[in-house]
C-alpha positions in Angstrom: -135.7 -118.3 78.9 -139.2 -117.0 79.1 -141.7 -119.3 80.6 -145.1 -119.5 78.5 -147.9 -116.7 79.9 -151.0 -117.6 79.6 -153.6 -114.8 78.3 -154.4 -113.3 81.8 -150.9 -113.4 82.8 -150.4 -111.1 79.6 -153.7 -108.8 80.5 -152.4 -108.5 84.0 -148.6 -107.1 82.8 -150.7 -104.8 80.6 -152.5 -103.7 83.4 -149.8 -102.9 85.8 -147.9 -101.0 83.0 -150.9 -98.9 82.1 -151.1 -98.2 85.8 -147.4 -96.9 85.5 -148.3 -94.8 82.2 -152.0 -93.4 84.3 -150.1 -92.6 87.8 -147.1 -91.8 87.0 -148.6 -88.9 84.7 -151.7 -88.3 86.7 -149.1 -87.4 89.7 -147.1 -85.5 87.4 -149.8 -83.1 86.4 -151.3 -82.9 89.6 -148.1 -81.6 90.7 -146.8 -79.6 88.1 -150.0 -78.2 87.7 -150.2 -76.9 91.6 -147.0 -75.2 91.0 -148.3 -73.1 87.8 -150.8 -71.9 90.2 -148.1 -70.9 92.5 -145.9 -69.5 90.0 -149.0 -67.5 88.3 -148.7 -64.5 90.3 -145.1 -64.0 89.8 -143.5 -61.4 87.8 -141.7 -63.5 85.7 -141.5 -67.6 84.8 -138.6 -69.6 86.3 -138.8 -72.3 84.4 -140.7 -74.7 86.4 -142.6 -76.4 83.0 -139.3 -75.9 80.9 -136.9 -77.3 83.0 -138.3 -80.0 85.8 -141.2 -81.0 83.3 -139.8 -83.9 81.4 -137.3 -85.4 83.8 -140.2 -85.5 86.2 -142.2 -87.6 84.5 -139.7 -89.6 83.3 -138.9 -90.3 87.2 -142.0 -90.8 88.2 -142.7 -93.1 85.2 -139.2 -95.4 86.0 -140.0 -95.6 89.6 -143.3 -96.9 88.8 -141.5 -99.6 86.6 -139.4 -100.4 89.4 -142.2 -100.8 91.7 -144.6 -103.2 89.5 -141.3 -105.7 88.5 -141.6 -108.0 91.6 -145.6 -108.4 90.9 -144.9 -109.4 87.1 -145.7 -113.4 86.9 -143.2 -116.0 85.3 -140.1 -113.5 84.6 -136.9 -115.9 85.3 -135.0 -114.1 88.0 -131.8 -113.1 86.3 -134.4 -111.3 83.5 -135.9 -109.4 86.5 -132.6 -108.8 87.5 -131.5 -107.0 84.0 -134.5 -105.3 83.8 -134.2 -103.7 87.5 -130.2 -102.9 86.9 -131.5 -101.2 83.4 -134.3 -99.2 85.4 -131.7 -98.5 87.8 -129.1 -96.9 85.4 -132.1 -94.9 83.9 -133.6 -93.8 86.9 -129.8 -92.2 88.2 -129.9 -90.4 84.9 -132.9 -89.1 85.3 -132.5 -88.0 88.6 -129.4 -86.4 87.3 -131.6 -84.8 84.4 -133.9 -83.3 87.5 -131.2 -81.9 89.8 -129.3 -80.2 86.6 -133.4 -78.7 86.3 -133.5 -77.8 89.9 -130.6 -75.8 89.8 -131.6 -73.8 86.3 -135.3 -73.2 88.4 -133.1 -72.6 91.6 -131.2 -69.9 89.8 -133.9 -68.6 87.8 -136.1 -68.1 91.8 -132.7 -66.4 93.2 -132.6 -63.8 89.7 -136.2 -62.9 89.7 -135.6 -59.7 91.9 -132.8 -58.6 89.9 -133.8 -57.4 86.6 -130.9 -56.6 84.1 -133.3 -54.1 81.8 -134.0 -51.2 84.4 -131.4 -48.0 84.4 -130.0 -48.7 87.1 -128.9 -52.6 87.2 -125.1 -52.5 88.5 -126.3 -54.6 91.0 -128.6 -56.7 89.1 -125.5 -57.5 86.5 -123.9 -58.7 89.5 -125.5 -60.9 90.7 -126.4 -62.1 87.0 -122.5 -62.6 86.4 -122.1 -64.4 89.9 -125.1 -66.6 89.4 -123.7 -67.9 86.0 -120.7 -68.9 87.1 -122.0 -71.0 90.0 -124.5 -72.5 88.5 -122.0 -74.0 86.0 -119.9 -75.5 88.9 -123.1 -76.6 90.7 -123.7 -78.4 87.6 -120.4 -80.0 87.2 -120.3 -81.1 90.8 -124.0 -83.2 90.1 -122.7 -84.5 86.9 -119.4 -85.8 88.9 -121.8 -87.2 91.7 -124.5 -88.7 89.1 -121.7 -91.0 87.4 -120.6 -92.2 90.5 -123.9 -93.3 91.4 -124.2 -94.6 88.0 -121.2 -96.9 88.6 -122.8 -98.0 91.7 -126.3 -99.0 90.5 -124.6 -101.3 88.0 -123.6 -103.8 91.2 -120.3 -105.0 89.3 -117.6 -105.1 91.6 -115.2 -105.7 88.5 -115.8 -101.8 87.7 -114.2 -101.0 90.7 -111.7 -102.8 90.5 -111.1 -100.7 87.3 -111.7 -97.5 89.0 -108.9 -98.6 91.3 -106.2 -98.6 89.0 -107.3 -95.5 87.4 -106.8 -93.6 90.5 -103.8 -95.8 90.8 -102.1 -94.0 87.4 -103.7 -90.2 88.3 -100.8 -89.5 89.9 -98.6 -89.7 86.4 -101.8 -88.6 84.5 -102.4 -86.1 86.3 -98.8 -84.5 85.5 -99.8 -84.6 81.9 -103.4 -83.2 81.7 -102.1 -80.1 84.1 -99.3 -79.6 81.2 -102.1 -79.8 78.6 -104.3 -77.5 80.0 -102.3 -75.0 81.6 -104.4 -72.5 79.9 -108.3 -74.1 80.5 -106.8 -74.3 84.3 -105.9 -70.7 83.9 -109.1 -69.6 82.9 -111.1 -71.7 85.3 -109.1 -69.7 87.8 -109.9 -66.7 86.4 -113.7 -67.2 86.1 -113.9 -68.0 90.0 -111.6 -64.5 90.3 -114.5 -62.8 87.9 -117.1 -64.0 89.5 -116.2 -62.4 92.9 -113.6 -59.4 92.1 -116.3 -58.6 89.3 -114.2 -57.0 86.5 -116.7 -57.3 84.0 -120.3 -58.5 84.4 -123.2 -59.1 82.0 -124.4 -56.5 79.8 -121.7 -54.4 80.7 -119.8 -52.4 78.2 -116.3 -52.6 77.3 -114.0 -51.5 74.6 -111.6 -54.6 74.0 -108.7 -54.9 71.7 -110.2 -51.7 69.8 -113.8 -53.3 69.3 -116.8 -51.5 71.4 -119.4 -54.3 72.7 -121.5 -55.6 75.7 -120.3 -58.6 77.6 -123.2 -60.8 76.0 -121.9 -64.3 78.3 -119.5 -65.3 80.5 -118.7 -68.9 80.7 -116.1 -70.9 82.4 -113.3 -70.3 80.0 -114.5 -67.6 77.8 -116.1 -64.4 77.5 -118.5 -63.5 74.5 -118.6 -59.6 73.4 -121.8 -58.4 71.4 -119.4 -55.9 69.1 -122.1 -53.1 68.0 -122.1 -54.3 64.7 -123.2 -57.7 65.9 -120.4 -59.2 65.7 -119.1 -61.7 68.5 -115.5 -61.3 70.1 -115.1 -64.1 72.1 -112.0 -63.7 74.7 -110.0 -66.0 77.3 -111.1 -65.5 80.5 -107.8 -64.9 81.6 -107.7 -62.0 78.9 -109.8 -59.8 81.5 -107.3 -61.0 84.7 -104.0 -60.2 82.9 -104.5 -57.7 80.1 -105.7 -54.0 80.3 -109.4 -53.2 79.3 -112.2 -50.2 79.1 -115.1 -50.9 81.1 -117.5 -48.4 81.0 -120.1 -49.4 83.1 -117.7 -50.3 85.8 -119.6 -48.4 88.5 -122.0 -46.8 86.7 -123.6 -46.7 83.5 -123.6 -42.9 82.4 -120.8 -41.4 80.6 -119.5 -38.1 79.4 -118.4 -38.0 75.7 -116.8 -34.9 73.1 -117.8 -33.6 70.0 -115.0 -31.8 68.5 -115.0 -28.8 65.5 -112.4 -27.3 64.0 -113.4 -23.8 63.2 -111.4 -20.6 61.8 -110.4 -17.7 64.1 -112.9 -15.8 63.0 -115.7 -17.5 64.6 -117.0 -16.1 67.9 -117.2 -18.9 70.6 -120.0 -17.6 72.7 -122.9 -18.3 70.2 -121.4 -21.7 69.7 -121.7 -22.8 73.1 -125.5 -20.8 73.8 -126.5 -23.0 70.0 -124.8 -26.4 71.8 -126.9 -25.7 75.4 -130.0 -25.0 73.0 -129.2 -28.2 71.2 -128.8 -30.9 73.8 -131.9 -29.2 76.2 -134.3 -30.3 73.3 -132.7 -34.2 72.7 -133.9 -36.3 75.2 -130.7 -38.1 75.1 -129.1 -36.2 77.7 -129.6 -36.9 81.1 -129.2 -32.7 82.5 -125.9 -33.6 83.9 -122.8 -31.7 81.5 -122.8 -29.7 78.6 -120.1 -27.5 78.2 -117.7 -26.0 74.5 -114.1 -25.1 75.2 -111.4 -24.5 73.0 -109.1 -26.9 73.8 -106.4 -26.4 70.9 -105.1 -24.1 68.4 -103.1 -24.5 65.4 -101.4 -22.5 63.0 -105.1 -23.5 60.4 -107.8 -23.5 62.7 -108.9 -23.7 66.6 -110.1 -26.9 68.2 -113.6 -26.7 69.9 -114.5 -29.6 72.2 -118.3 -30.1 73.1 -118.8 -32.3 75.9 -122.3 -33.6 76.5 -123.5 -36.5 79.2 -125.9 -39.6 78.7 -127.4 -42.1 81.0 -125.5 -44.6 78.6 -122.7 -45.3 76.2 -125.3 -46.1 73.3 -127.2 -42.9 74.4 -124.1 -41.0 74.1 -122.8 -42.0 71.0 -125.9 -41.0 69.3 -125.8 -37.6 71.3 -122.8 -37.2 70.2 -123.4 -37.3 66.5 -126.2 -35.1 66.3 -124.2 -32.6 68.0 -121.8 -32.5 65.3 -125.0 -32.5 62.5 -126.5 -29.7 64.5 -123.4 -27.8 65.1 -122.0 -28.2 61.4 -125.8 -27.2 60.6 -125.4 -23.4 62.7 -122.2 -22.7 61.2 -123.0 -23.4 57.7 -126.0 -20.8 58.5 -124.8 -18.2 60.3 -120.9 -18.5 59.7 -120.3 -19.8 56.3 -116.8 -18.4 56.7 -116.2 -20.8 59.4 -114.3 -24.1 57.7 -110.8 -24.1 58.3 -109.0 -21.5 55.6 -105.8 -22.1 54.4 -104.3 -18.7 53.5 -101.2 -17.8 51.6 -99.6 -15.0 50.9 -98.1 -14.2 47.4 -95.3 -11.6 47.2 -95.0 -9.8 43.9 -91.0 -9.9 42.2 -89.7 -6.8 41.7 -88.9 -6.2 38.1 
């Protein structure tokens, strides 16, 4: 039970816990506020303010509780004890809450010299892919350490005891869960293989099961693909260890792709191809590299024509690609109307 306060004992718990509240936050934005000013020449934010903000304070603010406890008057000593065990639990959390921040500003520090939206980013999707892998395990691994350090602030040896016999059944538990989750095992496995093989990384593009997209996230068991419709396709990890895939950013991120008309025999090739060079010089969709017509098939209708034009990108190309064909289909209805494919038959007149 309480023991009666009298009305200075009651102004002087006020005024320790207003000098918690006034510190606690007067260290927190002298602090925070010296690392803006570091942070304001940088290219880019990493988070400091979004990430490390609130657990800060909320640190500094329960350490301050657990420093002004012993100097509160007339608290019974188990009450000071609950309180302090309470502070305790809230001040691993918090800690917790910090180092999961830490690691986000950590990864965000390590990232700020890679950017993913210049041309030439192979090596910044790398390291983008890599980064989000580990940082998930990172963040496992402090979750794992900030319960055990939860169960030890709580000073109860009888939860130990528990703990005991739960690593005593594992063994037999164990057998079970890796039945269960063959498959989350699997793909755990195969995000630690992505993440240093490097299959696919982020913002790459891929053509899976049919659908064209960009690898929009990789998680621990899953990958999301942006489909170009905006669609998501989310795949098993494991998808991208076992089956076959298209990645067309693989190495690099400029690609070749055709155009193909089908034209009558009477068309002359030659001003075809000099109308497709004209074309593609004026688009600034191709990057100078290929531009080339061939006829690449003939059949007993028509002849195949295959223009093949090169883009710094896959979304480049595609568009390149149909305003060939509008362009092309443009110059033939001009200058050779006869051009579509023509069916011809021949009719035999029946002697009488």
């Amino acid at each position: 039970m309480l023991i009666s306060m009298s009305k200075q004992d009651w102004l002087f718990i006020v005024f320790l816990f207003s000098a918690v509240v006034v510190f606690g936050n007067g260290i927190h934005y002298v602090l925070f506020r010296l690392l803006h000013k570091q942070q304001k020449g940088a290219r880019r934010s990493i988070g400091i303010g979004t990430y490390l903000a609130k657990p800060a304070r909320a640190v500094f603010l329960t350490i301050g509780l657990l420093i002004i406890l012993p100097y509160i008057p007339k608290i019974p000593l188990l009450l000071r004890e609950r309180i302090e065990q309470f502070a305790e639990i809230f001040l691993v959390l918090f800690l917790g809450w910090l180092a999961i921040g830490g690691i986000y500003v950590l990864q965000s520090l390590s990232l700020i010299r890679f950017d993913t939206t210049v041309a030439d980013n192979l090596r910044a999707r790398s390291i983008h892919t890599q980064m989000q892998f580990f940082r998930r395990l990172i963040i496992a691994f402090v979750v794992i350490l900030d319960a055990g350090a939860l169960l030890w602030s709580l000073h109860d040896e009888r939860l130990w005891k528990y703990g005991t016999g739960l690593l005593a059944s594992a063994g037999l538990a164990s057998l079970v869960i890796a039945v269960a989750a063959k498959s989350t095992a699997s793909n755990l496995l195969a995000g630690l293989q992505i993440a240093l093989s490097e299959p696919i990384r982020i913002d790459d593009v891929v053509v899976v099961k049919d659908e064209w997209g960009r690898i929009e996230e990789i998680t621990n068991t899953y990958v999301v693909v942006k489909i170009w419709d905006e669609r998501r396709l989310v795949v098993p990890l494991s998808f991208f260890i076992e089956e076959p895939f298209e990645n067309w950013t693989r190495n690099r991120g400029d690609i070749l792709g055709t155009a193909f008309l089908y034209v009558d025999y009477s068309v002359p090739v030659e001003p075809l191809r000099a109308e497709l060079q004209r074309v593609v010089s004026q688009s600034p969709l191709w990057d100078k590299r290929v531009c080339g017509l061939q006829v690449t098939n003939l059949t007993d209708h028509a002849m195949e024509l295959r223009c093949l034009v090169s883009s710094a990108s896959s979304p480049q190309n595609f568009d390149l690609r149909c305003m060939v064909r509008e362009k092309m289909i443009e110059f033939l209805q001009a200058n050779y109307p006869q051009a579509l494919p023509t069916l011809r038959v021949a009719t035999t007149e029946i002697a009488q």
